[in-house]
C-alpha positions as CSV (number, residue, x, y, z in Angstrom):
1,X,-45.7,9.5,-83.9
2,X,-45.9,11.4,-87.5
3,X,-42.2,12.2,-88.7
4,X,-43.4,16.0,-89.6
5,X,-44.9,15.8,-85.5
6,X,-40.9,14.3,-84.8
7,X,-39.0,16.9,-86.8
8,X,-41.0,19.5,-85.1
9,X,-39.7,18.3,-81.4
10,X,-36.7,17.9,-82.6
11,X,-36.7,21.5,-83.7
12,X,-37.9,22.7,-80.6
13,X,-34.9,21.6,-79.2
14,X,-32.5,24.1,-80.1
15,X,-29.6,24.1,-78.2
16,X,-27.8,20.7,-79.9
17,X,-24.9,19.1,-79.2
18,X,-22.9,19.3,-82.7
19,X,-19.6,17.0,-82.9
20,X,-20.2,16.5,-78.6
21,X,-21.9,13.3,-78.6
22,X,-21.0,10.6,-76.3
23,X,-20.0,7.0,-76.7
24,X,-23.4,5.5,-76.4
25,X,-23.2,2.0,-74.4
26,X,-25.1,-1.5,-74.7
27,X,-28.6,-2.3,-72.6
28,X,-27.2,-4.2,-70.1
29,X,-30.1,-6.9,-68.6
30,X,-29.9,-6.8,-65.0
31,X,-30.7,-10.4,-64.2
32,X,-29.0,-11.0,-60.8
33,X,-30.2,-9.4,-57.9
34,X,-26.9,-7.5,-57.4
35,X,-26.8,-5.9,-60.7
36,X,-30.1,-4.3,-59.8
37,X,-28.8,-2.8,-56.5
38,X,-29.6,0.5,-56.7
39,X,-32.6,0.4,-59.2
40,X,-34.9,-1.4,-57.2
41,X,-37.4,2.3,-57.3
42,X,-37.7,1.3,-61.0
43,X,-40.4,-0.9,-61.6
44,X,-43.2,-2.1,-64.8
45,X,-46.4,-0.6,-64.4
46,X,-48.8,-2.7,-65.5
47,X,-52.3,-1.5,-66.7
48,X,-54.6,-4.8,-66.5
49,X,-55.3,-5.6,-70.4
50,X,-53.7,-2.7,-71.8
51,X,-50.0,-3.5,-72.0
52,X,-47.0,-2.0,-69.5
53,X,-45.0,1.1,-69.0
54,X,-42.2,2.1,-66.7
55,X,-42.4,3.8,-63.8
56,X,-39.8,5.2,-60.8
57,X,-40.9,6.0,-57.4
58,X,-40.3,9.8,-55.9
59,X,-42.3,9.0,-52.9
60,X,-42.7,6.0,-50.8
61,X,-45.8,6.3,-52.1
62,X,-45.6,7.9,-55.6
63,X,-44.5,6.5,-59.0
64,X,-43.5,9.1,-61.9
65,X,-44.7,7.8,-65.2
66,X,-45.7,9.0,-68.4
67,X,-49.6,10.5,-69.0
68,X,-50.1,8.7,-71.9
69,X,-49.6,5.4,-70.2
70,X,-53.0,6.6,-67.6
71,X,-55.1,6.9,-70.8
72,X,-56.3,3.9,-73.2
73,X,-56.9,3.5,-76.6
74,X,-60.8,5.6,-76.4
75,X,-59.4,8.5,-74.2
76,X,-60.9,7.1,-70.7
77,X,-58.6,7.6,-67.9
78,X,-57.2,4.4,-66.7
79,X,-58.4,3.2,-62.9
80,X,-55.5,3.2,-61.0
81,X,-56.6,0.5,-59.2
82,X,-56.1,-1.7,-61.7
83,X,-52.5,-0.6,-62.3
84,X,-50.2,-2.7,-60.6
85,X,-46.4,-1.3,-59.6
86,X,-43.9,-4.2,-59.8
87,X,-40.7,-2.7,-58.5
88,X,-37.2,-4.1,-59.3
89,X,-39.5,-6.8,-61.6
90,X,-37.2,-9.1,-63.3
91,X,-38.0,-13.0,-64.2
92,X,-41.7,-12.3,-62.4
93,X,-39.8,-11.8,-58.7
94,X,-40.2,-8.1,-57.6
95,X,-38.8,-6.5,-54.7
96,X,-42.3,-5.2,-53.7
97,X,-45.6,-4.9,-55.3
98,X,-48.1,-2.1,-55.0
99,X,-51.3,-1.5,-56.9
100,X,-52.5,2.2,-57.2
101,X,-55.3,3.5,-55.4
102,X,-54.9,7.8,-56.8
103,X,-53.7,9.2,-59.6
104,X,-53.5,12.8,-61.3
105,X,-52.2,14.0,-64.8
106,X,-50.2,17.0,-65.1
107,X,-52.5,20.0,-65.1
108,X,-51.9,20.7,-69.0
109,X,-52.0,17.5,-70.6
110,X,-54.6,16.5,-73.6
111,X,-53.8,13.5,-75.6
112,X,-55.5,15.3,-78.1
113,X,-53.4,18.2,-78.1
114,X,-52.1,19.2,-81.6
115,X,-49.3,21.3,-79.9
116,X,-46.8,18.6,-79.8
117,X,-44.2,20.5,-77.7
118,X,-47.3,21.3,-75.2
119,X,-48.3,17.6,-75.0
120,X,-44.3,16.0,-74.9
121,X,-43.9,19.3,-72.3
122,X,-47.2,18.0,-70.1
123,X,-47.0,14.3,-70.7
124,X,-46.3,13.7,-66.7
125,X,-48.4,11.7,-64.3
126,X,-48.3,10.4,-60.7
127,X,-49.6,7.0,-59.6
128,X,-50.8,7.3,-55.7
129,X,-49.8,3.9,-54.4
130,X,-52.2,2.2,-51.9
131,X,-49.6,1.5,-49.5
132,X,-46.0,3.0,-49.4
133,X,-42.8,0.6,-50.3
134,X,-40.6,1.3,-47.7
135,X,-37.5,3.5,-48.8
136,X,-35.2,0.2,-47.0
137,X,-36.5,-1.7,-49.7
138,X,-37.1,0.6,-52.6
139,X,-35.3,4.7,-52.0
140,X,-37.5,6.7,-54.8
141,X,-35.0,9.0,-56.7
142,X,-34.6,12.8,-56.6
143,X,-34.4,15.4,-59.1
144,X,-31.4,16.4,-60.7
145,X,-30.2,19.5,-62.2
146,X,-30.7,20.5,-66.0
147,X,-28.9,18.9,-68.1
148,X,-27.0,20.3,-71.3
149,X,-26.5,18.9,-74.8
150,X,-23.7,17.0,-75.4
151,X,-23.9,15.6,-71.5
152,X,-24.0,11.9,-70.9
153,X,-27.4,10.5,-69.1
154,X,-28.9,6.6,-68.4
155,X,-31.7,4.8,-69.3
156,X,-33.6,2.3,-66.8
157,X,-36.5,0.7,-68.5
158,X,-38.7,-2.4,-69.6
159,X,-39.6,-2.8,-72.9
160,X,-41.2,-5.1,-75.5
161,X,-38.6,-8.2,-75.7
162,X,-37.4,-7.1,-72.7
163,X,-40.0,-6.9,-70.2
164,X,-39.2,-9.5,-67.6
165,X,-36.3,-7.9,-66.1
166,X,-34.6,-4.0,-66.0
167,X,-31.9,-2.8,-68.7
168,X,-29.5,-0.2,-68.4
169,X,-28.3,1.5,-70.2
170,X,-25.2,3.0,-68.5
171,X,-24.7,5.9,-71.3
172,X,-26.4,7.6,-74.2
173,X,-26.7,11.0,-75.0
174,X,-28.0,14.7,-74.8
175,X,-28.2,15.2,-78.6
176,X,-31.0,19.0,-77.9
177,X,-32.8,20.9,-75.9
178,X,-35.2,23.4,-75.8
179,X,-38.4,25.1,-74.7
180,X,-38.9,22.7,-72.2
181,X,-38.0,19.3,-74.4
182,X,-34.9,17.2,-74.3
183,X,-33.9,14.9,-77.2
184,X,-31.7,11.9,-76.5
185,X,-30.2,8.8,-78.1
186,X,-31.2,6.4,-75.4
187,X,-32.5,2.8,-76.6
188,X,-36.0,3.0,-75.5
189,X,-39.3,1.1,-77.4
190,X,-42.7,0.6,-76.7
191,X,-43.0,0.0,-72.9
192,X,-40.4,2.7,-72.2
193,X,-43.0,5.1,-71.8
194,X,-42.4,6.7,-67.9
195,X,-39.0,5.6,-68.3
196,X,-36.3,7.5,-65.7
197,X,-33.6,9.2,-67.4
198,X,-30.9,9.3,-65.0
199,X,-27.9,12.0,-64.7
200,X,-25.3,10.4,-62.6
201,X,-22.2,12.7,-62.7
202,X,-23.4,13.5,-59.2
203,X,-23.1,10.5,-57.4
204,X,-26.1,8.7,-56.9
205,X,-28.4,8.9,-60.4
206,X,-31.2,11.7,-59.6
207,X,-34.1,12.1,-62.8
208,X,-33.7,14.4,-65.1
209,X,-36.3,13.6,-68.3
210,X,-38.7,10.4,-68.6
211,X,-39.4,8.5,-72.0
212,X,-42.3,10.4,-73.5
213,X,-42.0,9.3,-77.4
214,X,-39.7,8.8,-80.1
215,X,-38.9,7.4,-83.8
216,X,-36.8,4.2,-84.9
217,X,-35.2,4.8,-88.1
218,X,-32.2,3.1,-90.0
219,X,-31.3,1.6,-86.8
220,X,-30.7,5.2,-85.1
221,X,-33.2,5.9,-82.1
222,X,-34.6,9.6,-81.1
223,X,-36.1,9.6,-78.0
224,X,-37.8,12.9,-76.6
225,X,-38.9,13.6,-73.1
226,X,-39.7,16.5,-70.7
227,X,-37.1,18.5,-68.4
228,X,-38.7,17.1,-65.3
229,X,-38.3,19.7,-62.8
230,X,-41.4,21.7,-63.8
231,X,-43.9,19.8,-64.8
232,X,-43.3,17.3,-61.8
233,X,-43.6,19.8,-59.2
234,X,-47.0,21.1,-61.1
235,X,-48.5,17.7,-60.8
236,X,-46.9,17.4,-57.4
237,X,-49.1,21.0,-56.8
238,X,-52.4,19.4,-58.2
239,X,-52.3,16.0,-56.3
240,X,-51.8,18.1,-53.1
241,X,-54.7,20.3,-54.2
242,X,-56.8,17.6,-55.8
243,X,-56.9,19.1,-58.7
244,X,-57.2,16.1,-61.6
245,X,-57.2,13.3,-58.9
246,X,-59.2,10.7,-59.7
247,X,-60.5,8.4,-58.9
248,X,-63.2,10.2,-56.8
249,X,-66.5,9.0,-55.0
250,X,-68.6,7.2,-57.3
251,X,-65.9,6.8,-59.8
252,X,-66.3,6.0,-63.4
253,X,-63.5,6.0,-66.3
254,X,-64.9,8.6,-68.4
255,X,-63.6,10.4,-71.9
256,X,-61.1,13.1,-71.8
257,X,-62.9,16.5,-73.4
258,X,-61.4,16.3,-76.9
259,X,-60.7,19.8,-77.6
260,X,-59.4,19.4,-81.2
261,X,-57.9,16.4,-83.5
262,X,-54.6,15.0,-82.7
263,X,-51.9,13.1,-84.0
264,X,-54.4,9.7,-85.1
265,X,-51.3,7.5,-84.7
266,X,-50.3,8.1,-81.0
267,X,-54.2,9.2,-79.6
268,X,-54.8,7.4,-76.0
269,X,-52.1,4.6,-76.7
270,X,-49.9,2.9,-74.1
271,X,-46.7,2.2,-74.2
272,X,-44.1,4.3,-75.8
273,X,-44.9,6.2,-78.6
274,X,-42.7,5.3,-81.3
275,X,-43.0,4.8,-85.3
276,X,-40.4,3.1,-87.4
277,X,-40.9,4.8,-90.8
């Protein structure tokens, strides 16, 4: 992502935290199978030849990830039957495995879209599992409430060097927010893409954002994601219509409609889209 594309997020999100930032904490690599108790709804999605995301389930049968991870390098939509959903993954054991049979992109997203707050806004997708992981071995995750600026959030997520197993993150921050967008200082890198961001002050962790994109920079991470509610319960609305869901009868990956030139650096790419300038 183009700094001048970063600077503009980050000015959407208006409402900052000044002098209210939290103590951010380590990743934590959750290696034992009790120090994933808890997580096991959080799993790597992985998309045949084209790399890994994260994903959470919010359905027996659902997993929340980014759009962008659902679309390659030309544009095409991924087939979600070649995407495979490891839950709880860590050192190649997962609690379950799943590979997707459905998926849908939220109604508004164009990974050519030069409005960068309308893309990070819309860059939500569902994966329809072909057979359901039974909440006893994997409970998907709620939504939470908004969160503010200045609140304290977690980070579950794989990512390159650390994609055989979960990290945690127990506590980064809310650093803006704004018009939709959330801005945080969680440690996420390419393969955090579809990443849950967790609020947790509630008891169990319920999702507030996901990891859409962000920028790496003098060792300081910015990492910008949707406020979930909205545009998961629009995608939600067009998988129950069938409106998007592919594949359909006869499928065949085909191109997105281009409707104008994009950011070059972050078109149809999987994994999280970050830059280190």
């Amino acid at each position: 992502m183009h700094r001048t594309l970063a600077a503009a997020l980050a000015a959407a999100c208006i409402v900052t935290g000044q002098g209210a930032r939290a103590a951010d904490t380590d990743l934590k690599r959750l290696t034992l199978r009790q120090d994933s108790l808890g997580w096991e709804a959080v799993g790597r999605l992985d998309l045949a030849e084209r790399g890994f995301c994260t994903g959470v389930l919010v359905a027996t049968d659902l997993v929340l990830t980014a759009a962008h991870c659902l679309i390659d390098r030309a544009g095409d939509r991924i087939d979600p039957r070649q995407v495979i959903f490891r839950a709880g993954l860590r050192d190649e054991q997962a609690i379950a495995e799943r590979t997707g049979a459905r998926a849908v992109l939220h109604p508004d997203y164009d990974p050519e879209d030069s409005d960068g707050l309308r893309q990070l806004t819309s860059d939500v997708a569902l994966l329809v599992l072909a057979r359901p992981i039974p909440a006893a071995t994997a409970a998907p995750f709620t939504v939470g409430a908004p969160t503010a600026p200045g609140a304290t959030v977690s980070l579950v997520s794989y990512a390159r060097g650390r994609d055989r197993a979960l990290s945690w993150q127990r506590a980064c921050s809310v650093l803006g927010q704004g018009q939709g967008a959330l801005l945080f200082t969680c440690d996420a890198d390419f393969g955090s893409s579809g990443a849950p961001v967790f609020e947790v002050s509630s008891g169990r962790a319920r999702i507030v954002s996901l990891v859409s994109r962000g920028t790496r920079e003098g060792g300081q991470t910015q990492v910008f994601g949707p406020e979930i509610a909205a545009p998961l319960e629009a995608t939600r609305r067009a998988l129950r219509e069938g409106r998007g869901v592919w594949p359909e009868p006869g499928f065949t990956a085909r191109r997105l409609e281009i409707r104008r030139s994009g950011d070059p650096h972050s078109s149809g790419s999987t994994g999280a889209r970050f830059v280190r300038p």
